[in-house]
C-alpha positions in Angstrom: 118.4 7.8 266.0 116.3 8.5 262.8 115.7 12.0 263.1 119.5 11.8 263.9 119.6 9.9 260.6 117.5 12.3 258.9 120.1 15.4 260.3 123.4 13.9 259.0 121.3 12.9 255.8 120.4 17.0 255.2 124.0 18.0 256.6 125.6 16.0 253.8 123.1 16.6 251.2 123.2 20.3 251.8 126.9 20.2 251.2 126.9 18.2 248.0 124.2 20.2 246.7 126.1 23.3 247.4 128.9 22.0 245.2 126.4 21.4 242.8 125.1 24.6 242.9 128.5 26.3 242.2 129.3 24.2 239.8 126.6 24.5 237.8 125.8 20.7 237.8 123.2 20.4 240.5 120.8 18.3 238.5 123.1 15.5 236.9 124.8 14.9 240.2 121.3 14.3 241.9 120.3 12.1 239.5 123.7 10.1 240.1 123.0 10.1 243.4 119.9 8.8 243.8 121.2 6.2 241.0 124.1 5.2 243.7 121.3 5.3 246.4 119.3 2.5 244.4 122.3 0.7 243.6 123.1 0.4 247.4 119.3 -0.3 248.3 118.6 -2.6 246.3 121.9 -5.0 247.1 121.3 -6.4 250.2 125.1 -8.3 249.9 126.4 -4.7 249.3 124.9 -3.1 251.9 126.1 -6.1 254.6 129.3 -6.0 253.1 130.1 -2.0 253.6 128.3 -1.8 257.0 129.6 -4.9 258.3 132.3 -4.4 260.9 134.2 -7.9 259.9 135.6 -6.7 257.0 138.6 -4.2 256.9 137.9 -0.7 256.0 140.3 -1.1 252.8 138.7 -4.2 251.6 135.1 -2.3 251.7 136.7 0.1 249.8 137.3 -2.0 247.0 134.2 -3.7 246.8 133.0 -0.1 246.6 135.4 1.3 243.6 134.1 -1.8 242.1 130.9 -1.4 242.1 130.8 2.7 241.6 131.4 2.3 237.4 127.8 1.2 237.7 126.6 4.1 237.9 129.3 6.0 236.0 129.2 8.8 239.1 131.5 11.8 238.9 134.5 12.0 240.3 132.9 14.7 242.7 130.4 12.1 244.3 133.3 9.4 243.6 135.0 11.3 246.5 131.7 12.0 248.5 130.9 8.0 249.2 134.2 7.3 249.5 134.2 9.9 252.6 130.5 8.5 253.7 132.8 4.9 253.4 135.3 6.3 255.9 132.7 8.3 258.2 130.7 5.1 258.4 128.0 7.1 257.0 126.7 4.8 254.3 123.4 3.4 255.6 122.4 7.4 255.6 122.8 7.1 251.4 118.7 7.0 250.6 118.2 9.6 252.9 120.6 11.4 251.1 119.5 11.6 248.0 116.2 11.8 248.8 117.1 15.0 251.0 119.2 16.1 247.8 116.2 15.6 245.5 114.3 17.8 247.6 117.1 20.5 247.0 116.8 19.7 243.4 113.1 20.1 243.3 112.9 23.2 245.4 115.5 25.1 243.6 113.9 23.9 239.8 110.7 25.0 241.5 108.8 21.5 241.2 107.4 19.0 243.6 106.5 15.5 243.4 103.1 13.7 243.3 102.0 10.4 244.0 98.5 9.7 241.8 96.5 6.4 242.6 94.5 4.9 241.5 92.2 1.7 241.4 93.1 0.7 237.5 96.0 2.3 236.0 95.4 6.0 234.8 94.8 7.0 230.9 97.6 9.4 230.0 95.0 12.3 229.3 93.6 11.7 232.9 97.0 11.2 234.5 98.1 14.8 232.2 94.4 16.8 233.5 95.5 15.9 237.3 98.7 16.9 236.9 97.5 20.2 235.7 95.2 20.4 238.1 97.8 20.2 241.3 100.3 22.3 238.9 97.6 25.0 239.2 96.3 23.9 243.6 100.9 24.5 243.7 101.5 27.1 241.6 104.9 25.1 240.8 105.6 22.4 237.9 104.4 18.7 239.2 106.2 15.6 238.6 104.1 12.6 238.8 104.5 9.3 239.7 101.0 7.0 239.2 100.5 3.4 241.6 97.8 1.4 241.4 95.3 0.6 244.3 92.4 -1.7 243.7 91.2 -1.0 247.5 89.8 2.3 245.9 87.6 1.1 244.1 87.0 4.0 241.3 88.6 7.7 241.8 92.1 9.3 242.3 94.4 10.0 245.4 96.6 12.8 244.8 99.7 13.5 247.1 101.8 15.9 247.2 103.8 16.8 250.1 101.6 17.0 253.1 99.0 18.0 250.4 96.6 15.1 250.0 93.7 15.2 247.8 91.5 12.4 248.2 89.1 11.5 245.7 88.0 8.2 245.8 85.2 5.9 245.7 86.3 4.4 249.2 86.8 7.9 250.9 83.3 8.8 249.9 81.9 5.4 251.1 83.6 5.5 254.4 82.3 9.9 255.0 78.7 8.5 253.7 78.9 5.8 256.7 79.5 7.8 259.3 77.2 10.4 258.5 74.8 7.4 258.4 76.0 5.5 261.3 77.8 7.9 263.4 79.2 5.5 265.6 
């Protein structure tokens, strides 16, 4: 069921980010979709109202014109949940907008990364990594920093299926079993 989660997610996103495209407004609408997409995930009363068969489809759809002028959304993705309302497609929101962010990225030529670290990152360290996978991807990098004190000292870049591991842990763990093979 998730990867037929994860097909209906793309088939939807594709669609909305075609409108997008044409109408020149690509970017905006995936940041107000990835707001809704927050809005819905984080409210766990929300999200058991919409998907809950007990309640009629017309009262759901008040609760959600309600709680859409949080997010301000256009009156193109105003439609668009509305429709997921009705298609009972609701619970594939997250995937989404994470599968339109993708879109966004790709077309804007950018990709996401993930630094962490095991004490949060000076800004001029954060900026030379960043650089640094800008350069490994050839594309513009947004980053994201976490914190991880299992590292102990060193960086973990991700991006994609790109994973650049440079911690003090990683090179603990290789010295081991070079040491102790088994």
């Amino acid at each position: 069921m998730a990867a037929l989660g994860g097909s209906v997610a793309r088939r939807y996103a594709r669609a909305l980010f075609q409108i997008g495209v044409d109408k020149g407004n690509f970017e905006a609408l995936g940041q107000e979709v990835e707001d809704l997409a927050n809005l819905y995930s984080s409210s766990a009363e929300l999200r058991q109202t919409l998907e809950s068969p007990v309640f009629p489809m017309g009262d759901k759809r008040a609760v959600l014109e309600a709680a859409l002028p949080r997010v301000a959304p256009s009156k193109l993705l105003h439609d668009f949940i509305l429709l997921l309302l009705e298609r009972r497609r609701l619970p594939a929101l997250p995937l989404i907008a994470r599968a339109f962010q993708e879109m966004v990225d790709a077309q804007l030529g950018r990709v996401r990364a993930v630094i962490t670290s095991a004490k949060p990152l000076d800004v001029m360290v954060a900026t030379e990594v960043q650089r640094a996978l800008e350069k490994r991807t050839g594309k513009k990098v947004l980053v994201r920093t976490e914190v991880d004190p299992e590292l102990l000292a060193g960086v973990v870049a991700r991006v994609g299926d790109l994973v650049l591991d440079g911690s003090l842990r990683t090179r603990l763990e290789n010295m081991h079993t070079r040491i102790l093979p088994n």
